[in-house]
C-alpha positions in Angstrom: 6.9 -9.3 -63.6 7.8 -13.1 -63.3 5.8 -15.2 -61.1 8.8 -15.5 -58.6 9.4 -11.9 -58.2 5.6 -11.8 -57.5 5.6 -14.2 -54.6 8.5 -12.2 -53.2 6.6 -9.4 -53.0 4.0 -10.9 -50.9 6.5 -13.2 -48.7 9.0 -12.1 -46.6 13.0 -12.8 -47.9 14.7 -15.6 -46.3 17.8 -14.3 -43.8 20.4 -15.9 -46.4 19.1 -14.5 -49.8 18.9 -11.0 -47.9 22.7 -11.6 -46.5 23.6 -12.0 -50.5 21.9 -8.7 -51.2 24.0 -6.7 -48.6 27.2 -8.8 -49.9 26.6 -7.9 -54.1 25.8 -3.9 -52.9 28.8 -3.9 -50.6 31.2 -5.5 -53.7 29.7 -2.2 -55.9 27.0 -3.7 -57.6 24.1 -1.6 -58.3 20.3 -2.0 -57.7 18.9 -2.8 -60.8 22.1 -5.5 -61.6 21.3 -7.3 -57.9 17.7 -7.8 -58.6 18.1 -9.1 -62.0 20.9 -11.5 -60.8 18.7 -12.4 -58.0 15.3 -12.3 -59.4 14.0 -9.8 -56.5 12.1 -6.8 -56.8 14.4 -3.6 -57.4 12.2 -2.0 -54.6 12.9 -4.7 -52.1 16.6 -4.7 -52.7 16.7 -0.7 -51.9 14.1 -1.4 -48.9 16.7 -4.1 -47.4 20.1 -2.4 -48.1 18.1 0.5 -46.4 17.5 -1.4 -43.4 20.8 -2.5 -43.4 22.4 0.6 -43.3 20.0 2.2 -40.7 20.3 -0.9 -38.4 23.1 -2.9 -39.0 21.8 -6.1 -39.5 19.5 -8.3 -41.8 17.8 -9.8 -39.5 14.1 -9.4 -38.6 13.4 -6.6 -36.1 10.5 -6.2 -33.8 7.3 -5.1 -35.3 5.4 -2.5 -33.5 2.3 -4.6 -34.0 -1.4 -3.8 -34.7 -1.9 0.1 -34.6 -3.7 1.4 -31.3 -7.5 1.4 -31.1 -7.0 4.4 -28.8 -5.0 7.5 -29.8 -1.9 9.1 -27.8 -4.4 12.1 -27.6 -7.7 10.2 -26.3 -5.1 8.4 -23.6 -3.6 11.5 -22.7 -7.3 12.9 -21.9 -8.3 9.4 -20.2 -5.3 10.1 -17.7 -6.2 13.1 -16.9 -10.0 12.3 -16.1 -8.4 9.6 -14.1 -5.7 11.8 -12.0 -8.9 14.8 -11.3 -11.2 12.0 -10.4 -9.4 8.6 -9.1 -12.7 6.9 -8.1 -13.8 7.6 -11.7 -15.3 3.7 -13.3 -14.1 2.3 -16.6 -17.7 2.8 -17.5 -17.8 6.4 -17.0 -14.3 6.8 -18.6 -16.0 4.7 -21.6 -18.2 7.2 -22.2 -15.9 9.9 -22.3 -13.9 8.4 -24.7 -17.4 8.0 -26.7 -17.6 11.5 -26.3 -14.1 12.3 -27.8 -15.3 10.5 -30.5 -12.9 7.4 -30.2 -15.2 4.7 -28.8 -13.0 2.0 -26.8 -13.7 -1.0 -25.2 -13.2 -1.3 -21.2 -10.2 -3.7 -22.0 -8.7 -0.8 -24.3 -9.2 1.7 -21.3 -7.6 -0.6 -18.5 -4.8 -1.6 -20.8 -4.1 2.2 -21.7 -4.2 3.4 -18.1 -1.6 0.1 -17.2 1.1 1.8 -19.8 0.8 5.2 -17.7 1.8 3.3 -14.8 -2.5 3.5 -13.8 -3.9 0.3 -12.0 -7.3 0.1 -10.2 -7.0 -0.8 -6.3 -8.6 -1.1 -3.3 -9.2 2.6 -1.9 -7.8 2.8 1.4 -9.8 3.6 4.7 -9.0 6.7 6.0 -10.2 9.1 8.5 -12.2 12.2 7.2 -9.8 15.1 8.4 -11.1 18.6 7.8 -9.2 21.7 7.5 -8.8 22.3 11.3 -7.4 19.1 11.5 -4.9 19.1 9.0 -3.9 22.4 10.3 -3.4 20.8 13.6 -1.4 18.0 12.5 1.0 20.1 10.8 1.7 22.3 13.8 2.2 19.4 16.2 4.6 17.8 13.3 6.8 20.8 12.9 6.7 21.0 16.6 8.3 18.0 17.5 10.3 17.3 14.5 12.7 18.9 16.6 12.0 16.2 19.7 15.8 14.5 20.7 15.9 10.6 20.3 16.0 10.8 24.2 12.5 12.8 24.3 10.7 9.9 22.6 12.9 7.2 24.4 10.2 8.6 27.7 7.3 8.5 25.8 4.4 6.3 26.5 2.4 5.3 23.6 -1.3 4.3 24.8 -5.0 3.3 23.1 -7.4 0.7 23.1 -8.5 -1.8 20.3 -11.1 -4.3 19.9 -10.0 -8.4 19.3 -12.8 -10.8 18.0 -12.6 -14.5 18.5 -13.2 -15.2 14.8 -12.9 -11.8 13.3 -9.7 -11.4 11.8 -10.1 -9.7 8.4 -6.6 -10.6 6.8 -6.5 -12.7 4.3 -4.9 -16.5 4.5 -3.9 -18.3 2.0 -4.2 -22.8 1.5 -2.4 -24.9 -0.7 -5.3 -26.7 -1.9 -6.5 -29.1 -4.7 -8.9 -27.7 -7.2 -12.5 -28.7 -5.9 -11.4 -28.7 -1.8 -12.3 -25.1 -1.1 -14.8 -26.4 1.4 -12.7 -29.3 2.5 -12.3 -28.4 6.4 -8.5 -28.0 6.3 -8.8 -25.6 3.9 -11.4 -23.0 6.0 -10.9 -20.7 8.8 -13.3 -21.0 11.5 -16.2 -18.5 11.4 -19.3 -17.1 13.9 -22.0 -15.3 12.9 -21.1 -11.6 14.4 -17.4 -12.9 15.0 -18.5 -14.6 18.2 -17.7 -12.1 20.7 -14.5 -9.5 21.3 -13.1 -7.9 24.3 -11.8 -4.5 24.2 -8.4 -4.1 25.2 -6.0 -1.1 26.6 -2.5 -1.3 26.4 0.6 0.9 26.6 4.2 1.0 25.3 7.5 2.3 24.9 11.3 1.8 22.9 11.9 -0.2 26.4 9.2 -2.9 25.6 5.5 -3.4 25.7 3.7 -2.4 29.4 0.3 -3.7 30.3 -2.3 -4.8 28.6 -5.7 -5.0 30.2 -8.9 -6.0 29.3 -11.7 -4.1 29.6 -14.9 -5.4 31.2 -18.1 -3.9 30.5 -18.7 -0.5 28.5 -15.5 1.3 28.6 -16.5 5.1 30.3 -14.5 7.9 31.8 -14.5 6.6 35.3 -13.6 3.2 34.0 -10.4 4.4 32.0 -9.2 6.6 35.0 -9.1 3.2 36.9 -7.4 1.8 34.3 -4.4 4.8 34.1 -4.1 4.4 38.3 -3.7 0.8 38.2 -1.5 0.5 35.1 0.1 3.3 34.3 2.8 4.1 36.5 3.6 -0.1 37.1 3.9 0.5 33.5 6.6 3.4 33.1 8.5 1.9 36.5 8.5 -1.6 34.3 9.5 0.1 31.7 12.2 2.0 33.4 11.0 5.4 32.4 11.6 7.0 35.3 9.0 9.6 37.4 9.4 12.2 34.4 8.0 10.6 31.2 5.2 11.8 29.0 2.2 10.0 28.5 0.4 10.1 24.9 -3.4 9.3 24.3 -5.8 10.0 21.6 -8.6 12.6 22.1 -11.5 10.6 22.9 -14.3 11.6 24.8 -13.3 9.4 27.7 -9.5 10.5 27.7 -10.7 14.0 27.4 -13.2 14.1 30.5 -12.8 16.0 33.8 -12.5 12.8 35.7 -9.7 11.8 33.6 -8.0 15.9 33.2 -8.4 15.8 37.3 -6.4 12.3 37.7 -3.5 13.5 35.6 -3.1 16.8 37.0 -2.9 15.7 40.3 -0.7 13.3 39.9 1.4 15.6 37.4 1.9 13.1 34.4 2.9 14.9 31.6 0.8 14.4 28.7 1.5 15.1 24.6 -0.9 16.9 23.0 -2.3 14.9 20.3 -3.7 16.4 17.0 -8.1 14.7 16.6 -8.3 11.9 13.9 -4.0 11.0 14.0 -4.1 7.3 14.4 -1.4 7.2 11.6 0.7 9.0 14.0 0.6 6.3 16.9 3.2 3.6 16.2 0.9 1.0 18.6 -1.3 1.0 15.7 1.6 -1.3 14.0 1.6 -3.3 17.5 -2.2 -4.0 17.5 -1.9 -5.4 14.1 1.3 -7.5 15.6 -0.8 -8.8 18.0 -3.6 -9.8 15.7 -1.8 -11.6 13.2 0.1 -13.2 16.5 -3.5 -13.8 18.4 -5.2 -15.6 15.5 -2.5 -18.0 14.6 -3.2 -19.9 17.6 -6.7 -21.0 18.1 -8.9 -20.0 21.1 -12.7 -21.3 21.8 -13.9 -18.8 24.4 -13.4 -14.9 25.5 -11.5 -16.0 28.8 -8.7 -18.2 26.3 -8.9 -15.4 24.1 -7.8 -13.0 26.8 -4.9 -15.0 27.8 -3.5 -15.5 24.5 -3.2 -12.4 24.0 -1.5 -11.4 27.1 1.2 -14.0 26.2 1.5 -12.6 22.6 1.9 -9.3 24.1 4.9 -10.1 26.3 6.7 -11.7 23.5 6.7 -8.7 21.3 10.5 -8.1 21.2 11.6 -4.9 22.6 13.5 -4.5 19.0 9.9 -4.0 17.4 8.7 -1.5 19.5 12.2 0.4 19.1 12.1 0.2 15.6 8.3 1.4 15.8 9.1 4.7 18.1 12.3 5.1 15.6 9.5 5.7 12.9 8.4 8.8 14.6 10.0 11.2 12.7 9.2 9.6 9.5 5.4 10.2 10.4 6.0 13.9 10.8 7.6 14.6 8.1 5.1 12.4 5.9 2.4 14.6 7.4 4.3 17.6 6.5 4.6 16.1 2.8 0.9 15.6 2.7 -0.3 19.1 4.1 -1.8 17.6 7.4 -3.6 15.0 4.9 -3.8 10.9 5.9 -0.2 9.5 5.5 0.5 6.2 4.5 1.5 5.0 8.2 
């Protein structure tokens, strides 16, 4: 073999001379007559007319690259470790693949999980909801999937919530130079234990958003039946509800009590019965977050300002939010219907 036909073997052709390959076999030359003329291995003429023919081109195609440390069969068995058990580490999943006898790195694991559309998160806080509950939640969804538009239109959407002065868990994000994390414009404000809260109950409807009140004190039975006789019907007449609208609230304790069962029977407010542990089904949930986001954007030094922010925000919630919100109602039900009475993603 001469010394030329040697380095081709070990180099890859150059676009042109393979272009003169395809163009002598395509005038009827043969193999052995092209690499002679050419001074290129017979084998590497066949391998690139081969090509040709199967692809259509000389050029240089994609590689598939350096084979994979893991096999199909050892990701196929990762996936489904991951899909019995999603809290499962990369650790643990480590040593199973150690056990299928195909040790793999945690960066092998990850990057095999990614290409079956696998990526590790955050779990998501959710109520515990046991079989009575989700049994609950499905009857009350396939009850009122049937509900008109005008039904909800009446309904009005209570619960209370808790606002710190310094306590807001979201994230916020700085444009920043590298080495001013600390640099004061860059920080949000802190307290050690968030610097107080007030506890706040509120109510609202498609119309708009009715009161909101703080509460003072420990919040008890006695205290929330106050609340309902001084808010709720200058709520629903705000609102324009009318005398014959149905009031919802969760099943706590305090909402639950004789005091409270006495109050509303006697003066005949309709209530909807709410399935235990259904926050997801409550649009005000979305409004309490609203109103978060809203409160902490403007700064507020004391539990009195704090109060009266909030109030504001709370009136300038646009009566399109809390339509669109109350609009969402039947997607709730029939995600809780898709989930078997399980936690939706409301």
């Amino acid at each position: 073999m001469s010394e030329q036909m040697r380095i081709m073997r070990s180099k890859e052709l150059p676009k042109e001379l393979r272009d003169r390959i395809v163009a002598r076999h395509r005038s009827g030359q043969g193999y052995k007559r092209i690499s002679a003329a050419l001074k290129v291995p017979k084998s590497t003429v066949a391998s690139i007319i081969l090509n040709w023919k199967k692809f259509g081109t000389t050029r240089t195609l994609p590689r598939p690259g350096r084979p994979a440390k893991l096999s199909n069969r050892g990701r196929r068995a990762l996936v489904r470790e991951v899909k019995k058990n999603p809290k499962i580490t990369v650790a643990e999943l480590q040593r199973c693949s150690r056990e299928m006898g195909e040790s793999s790195t945690k960066s092998t694991i990850t990057a095999a999980l990614h290409q079956s559309g696998l990526y590790g998160r955050v779990a998501r806080r959710k109520l515990l909801l046991s079989a009575r509950h989700m049994k609950a939640r499905i009857e009350f969804a396939k009850k009122h999937m049937k509900d008109s538009q005008t039904m909800r239109k009446k309904i009005l959407w209570s619960d209370e919530t808790k606002i710190e002065l310094f306590g807001f868990n979201s994230k916020r994000y700085v444009w920043r130079k590298p080495g001013t994390a600390h640099h004061l414009p860059n920080t949000i404000p802190t307290v050690k234990h968030g610097g107080g809260s007030i506890m706040l109950w509120g109510c609202f409807s498609a119309a708009g958003t009715g009161r909101l009140v703080a509460i003072e004190g420990k919040m008890n039975a006695a205290k929330y039946r106050d609340i309902l006789e001084e808010n709720l019907f200058q709520s629903a007449q705000d609102l324009r509800l009318g005398r014959r609208f149905t009031f919802q609230q969760d099943n706590d304790p305090k909402h639950t009590a004789k005091i409270t069962k006495e109050w509303l029977q006697n003066n005949s407010v309709t209530i909807l019965d709410w399935p235990s542990q259904s926050p997801d089904l409550n649009p005000i949930e979305h409004l309490w977050r609203d109103l978060k986001m809203a409160v902490h954007q403007r700064s507020s030094s004391n539990l009195t300002e704090l109060e009266r922010i909030c109030k504001e925000e709370w009136q300038r919630i646009p009566k399109s939010r809390c339509e669109k919100l109350v609009a969402s109602f039947p997607r709730r039900l029939m995600a809780v219907l898709a989930q078997k009475g399980a936690s939706t993603q409301y």
